[in-house]
C-alpha positions in Angstrom: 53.4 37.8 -72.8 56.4 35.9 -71.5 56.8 37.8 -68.7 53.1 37.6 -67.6 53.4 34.0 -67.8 56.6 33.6 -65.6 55.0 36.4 -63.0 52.3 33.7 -63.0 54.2 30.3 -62.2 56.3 32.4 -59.6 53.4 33.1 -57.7 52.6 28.9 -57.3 52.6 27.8 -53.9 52.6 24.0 -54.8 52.5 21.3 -57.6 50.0 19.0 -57.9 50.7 15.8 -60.2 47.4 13.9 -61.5 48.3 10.5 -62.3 45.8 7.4 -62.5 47.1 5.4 -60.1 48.0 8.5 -57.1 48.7 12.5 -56.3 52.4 13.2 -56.1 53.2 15.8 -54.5 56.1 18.6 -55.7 56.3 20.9 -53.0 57.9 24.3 -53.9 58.7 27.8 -52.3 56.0 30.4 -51.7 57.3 33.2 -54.0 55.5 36.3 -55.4 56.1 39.3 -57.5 57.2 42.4 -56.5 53.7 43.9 -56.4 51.7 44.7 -53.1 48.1 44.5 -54.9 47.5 42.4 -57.7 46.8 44.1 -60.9 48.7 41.9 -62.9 46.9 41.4 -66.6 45.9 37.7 -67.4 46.4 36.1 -70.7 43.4 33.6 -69.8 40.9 33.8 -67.0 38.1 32.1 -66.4 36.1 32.0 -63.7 34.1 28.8 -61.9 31.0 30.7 -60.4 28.5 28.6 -58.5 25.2 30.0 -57.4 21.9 28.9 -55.7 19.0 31.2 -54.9 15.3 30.9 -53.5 13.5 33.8 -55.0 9.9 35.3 -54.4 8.0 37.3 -56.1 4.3 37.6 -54.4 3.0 34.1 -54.2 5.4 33.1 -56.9 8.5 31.0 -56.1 11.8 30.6 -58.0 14.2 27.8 -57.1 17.5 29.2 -59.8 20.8 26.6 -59.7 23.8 28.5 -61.9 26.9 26.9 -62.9 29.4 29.3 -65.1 32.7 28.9 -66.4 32.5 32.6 -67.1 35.6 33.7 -69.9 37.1 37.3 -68.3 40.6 36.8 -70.4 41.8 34.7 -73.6 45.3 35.8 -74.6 44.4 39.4 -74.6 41.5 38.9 -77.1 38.7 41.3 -76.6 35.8 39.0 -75.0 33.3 41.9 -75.3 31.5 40.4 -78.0 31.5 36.5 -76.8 30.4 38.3 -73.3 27.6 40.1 -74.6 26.4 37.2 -77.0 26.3 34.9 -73.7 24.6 37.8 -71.6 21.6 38.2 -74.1 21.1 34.8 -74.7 20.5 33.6 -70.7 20.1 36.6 -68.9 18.1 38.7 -72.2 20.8 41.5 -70.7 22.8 42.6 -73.3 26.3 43.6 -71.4 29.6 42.2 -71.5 29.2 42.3 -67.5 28.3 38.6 -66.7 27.4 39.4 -63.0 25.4 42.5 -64.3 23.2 40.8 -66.5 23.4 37.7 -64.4 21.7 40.4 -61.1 19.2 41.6 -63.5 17.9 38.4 -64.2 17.5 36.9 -60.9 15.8 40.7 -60.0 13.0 40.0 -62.6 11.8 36.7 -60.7 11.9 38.2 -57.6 13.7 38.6 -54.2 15.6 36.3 -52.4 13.8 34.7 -49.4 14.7 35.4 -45.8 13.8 34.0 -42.9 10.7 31.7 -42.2 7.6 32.5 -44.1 4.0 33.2 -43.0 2.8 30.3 -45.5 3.0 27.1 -47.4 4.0 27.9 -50.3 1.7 26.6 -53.1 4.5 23.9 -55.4 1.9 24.9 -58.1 3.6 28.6 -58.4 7.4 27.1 -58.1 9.4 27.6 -61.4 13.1 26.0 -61.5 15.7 27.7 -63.6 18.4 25.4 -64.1 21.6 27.7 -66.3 25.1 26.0 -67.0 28.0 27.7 -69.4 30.9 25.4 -69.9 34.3 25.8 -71.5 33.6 23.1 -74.4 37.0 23.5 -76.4 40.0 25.9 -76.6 42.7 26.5 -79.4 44.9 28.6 -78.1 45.1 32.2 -80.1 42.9 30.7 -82.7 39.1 30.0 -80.7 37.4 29.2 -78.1 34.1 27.0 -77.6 31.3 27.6 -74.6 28.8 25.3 -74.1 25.7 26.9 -73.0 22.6 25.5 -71.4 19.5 26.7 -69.6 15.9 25.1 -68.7 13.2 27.2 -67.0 10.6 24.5 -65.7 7.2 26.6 -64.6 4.5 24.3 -62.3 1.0 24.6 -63.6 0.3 28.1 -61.7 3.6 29.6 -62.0 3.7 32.9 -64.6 7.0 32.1 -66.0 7.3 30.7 -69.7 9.1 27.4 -70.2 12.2 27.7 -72.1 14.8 25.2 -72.9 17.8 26.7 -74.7 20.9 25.1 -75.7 23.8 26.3 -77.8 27.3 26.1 -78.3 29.0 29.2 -79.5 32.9 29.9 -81.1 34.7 32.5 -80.6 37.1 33.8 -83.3 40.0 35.4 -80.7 41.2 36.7 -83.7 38.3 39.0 -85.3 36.0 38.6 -82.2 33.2 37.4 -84.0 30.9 34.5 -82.6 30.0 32.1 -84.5 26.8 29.4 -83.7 26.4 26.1 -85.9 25.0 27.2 -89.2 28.0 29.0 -89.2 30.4 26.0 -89.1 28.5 23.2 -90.0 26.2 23.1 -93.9 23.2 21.8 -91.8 21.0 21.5 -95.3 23.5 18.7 -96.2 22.6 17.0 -93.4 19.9 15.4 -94.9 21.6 14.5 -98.3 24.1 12.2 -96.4 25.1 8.6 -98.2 24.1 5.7 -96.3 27.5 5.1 -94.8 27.9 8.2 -93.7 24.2 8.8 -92.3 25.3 5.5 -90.3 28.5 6.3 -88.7 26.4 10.0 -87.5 23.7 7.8 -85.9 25.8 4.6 -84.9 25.3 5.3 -81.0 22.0 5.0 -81.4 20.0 1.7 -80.6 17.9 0.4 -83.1 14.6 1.4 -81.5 15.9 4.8 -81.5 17.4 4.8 -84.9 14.0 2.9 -86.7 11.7 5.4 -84.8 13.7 8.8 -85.1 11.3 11.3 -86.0 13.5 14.5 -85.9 17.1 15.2 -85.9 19.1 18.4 -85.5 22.7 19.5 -84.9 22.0 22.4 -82.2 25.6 22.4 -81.3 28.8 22.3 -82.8 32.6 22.5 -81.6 36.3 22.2 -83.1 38.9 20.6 -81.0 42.1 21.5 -82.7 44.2 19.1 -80.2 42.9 15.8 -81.6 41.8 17.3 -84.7 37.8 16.2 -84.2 34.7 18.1 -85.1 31.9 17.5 -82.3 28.4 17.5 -82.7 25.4 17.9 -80.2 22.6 16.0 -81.9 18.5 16.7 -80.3 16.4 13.5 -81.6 13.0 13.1 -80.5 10.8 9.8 -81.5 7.2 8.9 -81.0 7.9 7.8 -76.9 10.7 10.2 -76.2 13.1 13.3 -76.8 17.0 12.2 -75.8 20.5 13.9 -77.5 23.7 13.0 -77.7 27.3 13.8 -78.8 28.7 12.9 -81.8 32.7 13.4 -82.1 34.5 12.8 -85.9 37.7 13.5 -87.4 37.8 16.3 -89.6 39.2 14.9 -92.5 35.8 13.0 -92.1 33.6 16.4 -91.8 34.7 18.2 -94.8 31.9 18.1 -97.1 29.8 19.2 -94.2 31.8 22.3 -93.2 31.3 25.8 -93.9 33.8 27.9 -95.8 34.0 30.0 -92.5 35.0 26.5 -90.8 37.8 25.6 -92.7 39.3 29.0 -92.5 39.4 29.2 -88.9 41.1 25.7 -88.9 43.4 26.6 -91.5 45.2 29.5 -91.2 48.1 30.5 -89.0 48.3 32.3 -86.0 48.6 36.3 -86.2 49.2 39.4 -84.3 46.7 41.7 -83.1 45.9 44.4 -80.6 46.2 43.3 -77.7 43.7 43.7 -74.8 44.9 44.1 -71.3 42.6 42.7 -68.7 43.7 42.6 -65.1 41.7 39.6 -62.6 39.5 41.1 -59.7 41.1 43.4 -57.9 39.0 44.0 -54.9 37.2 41.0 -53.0 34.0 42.2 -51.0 35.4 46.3 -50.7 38.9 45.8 -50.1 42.0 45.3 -52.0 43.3 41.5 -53.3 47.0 41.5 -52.2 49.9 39.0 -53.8 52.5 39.9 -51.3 52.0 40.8 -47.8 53.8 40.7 -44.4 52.2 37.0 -43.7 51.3 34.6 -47.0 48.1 32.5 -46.1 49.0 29.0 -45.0 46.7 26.0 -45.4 45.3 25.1 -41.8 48.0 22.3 -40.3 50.6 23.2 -42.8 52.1 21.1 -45.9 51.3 17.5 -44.0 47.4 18.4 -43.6 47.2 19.8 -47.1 49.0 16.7 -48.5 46.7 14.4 -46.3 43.9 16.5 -47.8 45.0 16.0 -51.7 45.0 12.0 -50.8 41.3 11.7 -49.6 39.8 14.0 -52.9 38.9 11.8 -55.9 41.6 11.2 -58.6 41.5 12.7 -62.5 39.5 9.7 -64.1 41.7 9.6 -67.2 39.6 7.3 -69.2 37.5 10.3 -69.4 39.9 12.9 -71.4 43.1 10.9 -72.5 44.1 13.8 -74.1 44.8 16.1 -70.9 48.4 16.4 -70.8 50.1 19.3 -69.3 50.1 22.1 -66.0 47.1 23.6 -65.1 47.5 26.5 -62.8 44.0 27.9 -60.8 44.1 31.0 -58.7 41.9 31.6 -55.7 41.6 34.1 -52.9 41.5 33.1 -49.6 40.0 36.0 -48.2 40.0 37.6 -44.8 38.4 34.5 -43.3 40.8 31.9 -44.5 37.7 30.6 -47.3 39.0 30.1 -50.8 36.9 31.8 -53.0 37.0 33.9 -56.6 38.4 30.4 -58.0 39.7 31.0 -61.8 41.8 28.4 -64.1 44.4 30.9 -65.6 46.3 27.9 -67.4 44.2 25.6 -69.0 45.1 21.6 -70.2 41.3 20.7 -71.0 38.0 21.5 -69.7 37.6 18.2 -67.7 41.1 18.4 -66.4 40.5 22.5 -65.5 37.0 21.5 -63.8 38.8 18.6 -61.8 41.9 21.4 -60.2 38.4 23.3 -59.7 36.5 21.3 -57.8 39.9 20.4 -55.9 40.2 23.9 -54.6 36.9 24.8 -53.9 36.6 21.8 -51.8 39.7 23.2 -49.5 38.5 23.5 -45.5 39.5 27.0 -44.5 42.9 28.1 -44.9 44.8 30.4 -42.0 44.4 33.7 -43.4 47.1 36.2 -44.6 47.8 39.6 -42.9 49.2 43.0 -44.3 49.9 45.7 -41.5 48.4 44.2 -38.6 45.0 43.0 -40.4 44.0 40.5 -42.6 43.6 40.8 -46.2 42.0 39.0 -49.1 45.3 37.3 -51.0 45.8 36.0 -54.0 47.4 32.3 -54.4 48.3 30.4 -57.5 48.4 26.4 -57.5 49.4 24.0 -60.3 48.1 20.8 -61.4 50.5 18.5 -63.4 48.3 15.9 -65.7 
């Protein structure tokens, strides 16, 4: 592991500090391994996949927005399970192939629209599929947490079935199991709370809200093993209107409330396993993803424009996430056209902090490409963000 995670920092091509006030920059060398292609395994990958798509199907339309933070490697955990789980429940695909089950959904609502069409198309027959999987909270070696939500809005004539699903699941990287919230949480004791406590749950609430709750459920809940917090995703719904909200409390406050399963995971020390070996994307669009070639890409006007571009991006909004302290590393490809795509976070500091280095990347203009023999080739480039 230790020498995966030097291979790693050698490849970074520059530093990126994330302070409140101002980037500073840390230039350093452009150095790689010794490998040609780059089949190096990852001890955490995940991937920052962003997809729109017009879809037809007869008269029928589909407008489908897609935002996934899909996990391909958590310190050499098998992810099979957590894959699958996160397959069936959006895509009804049961496959530990994201992008598989991810195709055979869009293919059920029909095919993507080309060109100009021979009619209006009737906004009664439009259905709008809104999905979003998010990193929610990692421990390393111990769990991880994905926030997942999707909304499928049908029109009055469309033949799709409104759904609106929500979840958080928790992966045990140590017995692979997943885990949803009436595993962790004793969601019957909910309603057996003392007054005190049934306050401090609902204390975000105003008092129209509170006074004219008519349900209440925990559909979500997450460990954060950095500040030592249960957090809960609480769906109310009163006479006027249906809102939810996040609830975050120590644990020492949660006990009562916990599972048995709960307080093992958060107990007990970390352990060896068998490792699983999972290499990051070795082709991009049929050919080969290179770390070392005869000419490194270069970002379009050298150091000074990239620099200039880091000043003009929006800074990490601290208040936010006080707690993201640390290096975040993100690889990309810039591929045979200079675009940086494939973006993956393969050292994390927190989810906010990970999404902010990935929205900083995928916002690059086009970089100069890198060539291997006389041709250009899809490389592989590692950059770190200091919070």
């Amino acid at each position: 592991m230790k020498k995966i995670t030097q291979y790693v920092k050698r490849a970074c091509l520059l530093t990126v500090v994330a302070v409140a006030g101002g980037l500073c920059l840390s230039p350093e060398g452009a150095t790689v391994s010794a490998q040609t292609v780059d089949d190096a395994p990852a001890r955490y990958s995940v991937g920052y996949y962003r997809d729109n798509a017009f879809l037809r199907n007869d008269s029928n339309f589909t407008v489908v927005d897609t935002q996934l933070e899909w996990p391909e490697a958590i310190d050499f955990a098998d992810l099979r399970p957590l894959q699958t789980a996160l397959d069936s429940i959006l895509f009804e695909y049961a496959t530990p192939d994201g992008q598989q089950g991810y195709t055979q959904f869009k293919q059920r609502m029909g095919q993507p629209v080309t060109g100009q069409l021979a009619f209006l198309p009737d906004d009664r027959r439009f259905c709008y599929v809104t999905t979003t999987v998010r990193v929610k909270a990692y421990q390393p070696r111990q769990w991880l947490c994905m926030e997942l939500h999707q909304r499928v809005e049908p029109q009055p004539l469309s033949p799709l079935a409104a759904r609106d699903i929500y979840r958080i699941l928790t992966f045990d990287l140590l017995t692979n199991r997943v885990m949803q919230t009436e595993d962790l949480l004793r969601v019957a004791r909910l309603g057996n709370l003392d007054q005190e406590s049934f306050a401090i749950l609902f204390e975000q609430l105003s008092d129209r809200q509170f006074y004219g709750l008519k349900k209440a459920d925990v559909d979500g809940v997450w460990i954060d093993g950095t500040t030592q917090t249960v957090g809960m995703h609480i769906a109310c719904a009163t006479d006027d209107e249906a809102f939810a909200y996040e609830r975050v409390l120590p644990i020492r406050s949660m006990t009562t409330l916990l599972t048995r399963d709960a307080k093992r995971l958060m107990g007990r020390k970390q352990s060896d396993r068998q490792p699983v070996f999972t290499p990051m994307r070795l082709t991009w669009e049929g050919d080969s993803i290179y770390n070392k070639v005869d000419k490194m890409p270069s970002f379009t006007g050298g150091r000074e424009a990239l620099n200039h571009y880091l000043t003009t991006i929006s800074l990490f909004d601290r208040s936010t996430d006080s707690t993201a302290h640390g290096e975040a590393i993100v690889a990309f490809v810039v591929d045979k056209q200079g675009q940086p795509c494939d973006v993956h976070v393969v050292e994390p500091v927190s989810p906010m902090a990970d999404r902010h280095a990935v929205t900083i990347v995928k916002g690059m203009p086009r970089w100069q490409p890198g060539s291997h023999q006389g041709r250009a080739v899809p490389v592989r480039v590692y950059q770190r963000f200091l919070y």
